[in-house]
Structures are given as C-alpha cells and as structure tokens.
N, C-alpha and C positions, 0 to 999 in steps of 0.2 A: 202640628202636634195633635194628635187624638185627644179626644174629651177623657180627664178621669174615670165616667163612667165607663164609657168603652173599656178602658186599660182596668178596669176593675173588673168586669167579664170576663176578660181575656185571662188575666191572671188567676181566677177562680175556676176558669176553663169547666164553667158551667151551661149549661142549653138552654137555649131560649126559646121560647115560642113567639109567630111572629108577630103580635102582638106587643110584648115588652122589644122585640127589635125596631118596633115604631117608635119605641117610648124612647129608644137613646137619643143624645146629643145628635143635633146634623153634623158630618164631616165631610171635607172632599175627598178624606180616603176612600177606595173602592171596598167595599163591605159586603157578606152576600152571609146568607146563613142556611146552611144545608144540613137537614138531620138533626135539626136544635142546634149545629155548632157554628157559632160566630167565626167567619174569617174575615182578615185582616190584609190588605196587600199595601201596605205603606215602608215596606223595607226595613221595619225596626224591627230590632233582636226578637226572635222566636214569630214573628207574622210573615207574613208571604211577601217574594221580593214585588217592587214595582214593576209597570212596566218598562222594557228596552224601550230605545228610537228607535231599534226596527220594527218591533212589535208596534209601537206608534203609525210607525211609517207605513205600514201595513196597514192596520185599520183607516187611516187616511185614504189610503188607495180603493182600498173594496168601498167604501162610504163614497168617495168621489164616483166610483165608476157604476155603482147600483143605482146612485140619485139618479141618474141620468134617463132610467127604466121606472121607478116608484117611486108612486102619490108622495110627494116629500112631506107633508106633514106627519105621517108616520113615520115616518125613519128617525133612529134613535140610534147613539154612542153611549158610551160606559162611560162614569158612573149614570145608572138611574134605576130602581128597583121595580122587581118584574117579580111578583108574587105569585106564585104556582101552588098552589096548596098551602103545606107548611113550612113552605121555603121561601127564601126571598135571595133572586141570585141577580147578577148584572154582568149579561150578556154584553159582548164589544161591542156588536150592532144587534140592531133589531126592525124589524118593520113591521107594522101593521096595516091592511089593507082597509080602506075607508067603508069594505063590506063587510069585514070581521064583527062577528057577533060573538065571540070568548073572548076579547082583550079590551076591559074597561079602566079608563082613568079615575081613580076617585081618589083625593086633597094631594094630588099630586106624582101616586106611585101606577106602575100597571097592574091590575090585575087579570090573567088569563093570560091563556097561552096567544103571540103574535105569529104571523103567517111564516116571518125568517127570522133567523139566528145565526150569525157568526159567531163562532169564538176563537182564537187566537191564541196558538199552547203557548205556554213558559212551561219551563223543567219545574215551577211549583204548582201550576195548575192543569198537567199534562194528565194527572190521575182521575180529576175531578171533570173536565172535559169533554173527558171519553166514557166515562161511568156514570158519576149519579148527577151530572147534568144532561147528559145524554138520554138516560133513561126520564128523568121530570121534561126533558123537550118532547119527548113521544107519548111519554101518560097524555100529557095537556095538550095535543094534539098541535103542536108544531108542523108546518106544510114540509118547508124546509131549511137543513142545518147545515149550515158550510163549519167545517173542523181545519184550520190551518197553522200549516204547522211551520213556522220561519227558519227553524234549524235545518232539517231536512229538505224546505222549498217545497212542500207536497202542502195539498188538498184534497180530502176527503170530502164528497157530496152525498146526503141523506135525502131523501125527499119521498113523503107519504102515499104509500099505496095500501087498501083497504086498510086503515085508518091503524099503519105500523109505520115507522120510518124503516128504510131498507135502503143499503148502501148501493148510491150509483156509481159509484168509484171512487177511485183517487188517480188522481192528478200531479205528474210534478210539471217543472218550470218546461215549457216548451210543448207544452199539450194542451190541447183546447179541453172542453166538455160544453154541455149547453145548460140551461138551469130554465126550467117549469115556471118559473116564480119569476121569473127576466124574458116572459114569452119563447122561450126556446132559444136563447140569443148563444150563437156560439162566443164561448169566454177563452181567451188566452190564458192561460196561469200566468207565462211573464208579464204580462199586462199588469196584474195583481201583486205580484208579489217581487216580480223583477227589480 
C-alpha cells in the first residue's frame, strides 16, 4: 500500500520538484517523476498497471545474459532512482561502467546519466519510453539504449554517435544484432526475449 503521502500527491496531481520527490515516504512501488509529474505503477485505480511475468521474465533474461559481459557491480534492475536533471526515472536495467565519470551515487540514488539502459514497454509506459525517456537518455548522455517491446517481440537499439543517440535498428525474435557496449558481441533476440 502506498504512503498517504504519496496518495495525497497523486490525488492533488500536483508537480513536484526533485527534491520534495526525496522527501516522500520509501515504497517498493516503482515511482519515477517526469516533468514535475509523479508516476505511480502499483496497479491501483488511476496509476500505471504493474509489471507482467513476461515483462519480468524478460528483464530476468537481458540482466542474466548482460552480467555475463559487464563489471557486475554496476549493473542495476528497477526499482532504483536515476536522477537526470529534474527528473527522477527508473530504468529496468541499467549499468554503469567502473570509468563513468557522469553517474555518481550519493545516500543511495544515482545521479547522471549510466553507459546502458533498458527499458521494457507495457501499453502504459509505451509513450513515455519512446519520448521523454528517450530524450532525458540522450541529453545526459546515455552510450546505449535497448527499447523492447514484449507484445510485438521487437528490439530497438540506440547507441551514441557524435554525442546524439541514432537508431541501429530494430530487431525481432530470430535476428541477431551486435551491441558496442557488450564488445560487439552478436545477440540472438530469441535468446532475449524467447
């Protein structure tokens, strides 16, 4: 159950800066605040659904098969807050390279942009994914952004050339690509997403 304070933001469906988004209760709900607006993905009337087991099942997958290539003490799963300006969003995975100089820990949250990003669409955060997560991955200089999308079985790859993210494609279930960020390693999508 959410803190009343939260539930009192939300119903007032007023903006926060992220400053007072430190100041709320801790929850285990996933929370991220984009544009001053507090979102909510805990499945209760008017906030964003949870996630599926496939969408679980998925991020399982890509987290098992990345560790296997990156410094594992960077590597991070959702929920955990990644502060990018005046936002505070929580990416599905995340890594940080142990030479990153933009993404610092301080009493617990990250701030600055990490070397990779997954995120994992649902039909409620399918808008926010592709758009103004998208765009705050590329301001703050994200290397690269894997976008996948479980309904369709497609993955889209991003990854930083003169210092813009620029689509290397999309992928569905039965096509490899390779990823910059994984040494060039050719990837299966069924492997991922299968």
């Amino acid at each position: 159950m959410l803190p009343e304070k939260i539930r009192e933001v939300l119903r007032e469906k007023r903006k926060l800066t992220v400053e007072e988004y430190l100041q709320l209760p801790e929850t285990n709900s996933h929370t991220e605040l984009i544009d001053g607006v507090l979102y909510v993905y805990d499945g209760q009337e008017g906030n964003m659904a949870r996630p599926t087991v496939l969408h679980q099942r998925i991020s399982m997958s890509i987290t098992l098969f990345v560790a296997r290539f990156l410094h594992n003490p960077g590597l991070y799963n959702a929920p955990i807050d990644l502060i990018l300006g005046d936002n505070v969003v929580q990416p599905d995975i995340l890594w940080i390279s142990p030479d990153n100089t933009t993404c610092h820990e301080v009493n617990g949250r990250l701030y600055g942009a990490p070397n990779f990003v997954v995120e994992i669409l649902s039909p409620s955060t399918h808008r926010k994914d592709k758009g103004a997560k998208f765009d705050l991955y590329d301001e703050h200089g994200v290397y690269e952004y894997w976008i996948v999308d479980p309904q369709e079985q497609f993955m889209e790859i991003y990854t930083r050339h003169e210092n813009v993210l620029h689509r290397q494609g999309g992928y569905e279930v039965g096509k490899t690509f390779t990823s910059r960020i994984l040494n060039n390693t050719p990837i299966d999508v069924s492997a991922l997403l299968g």
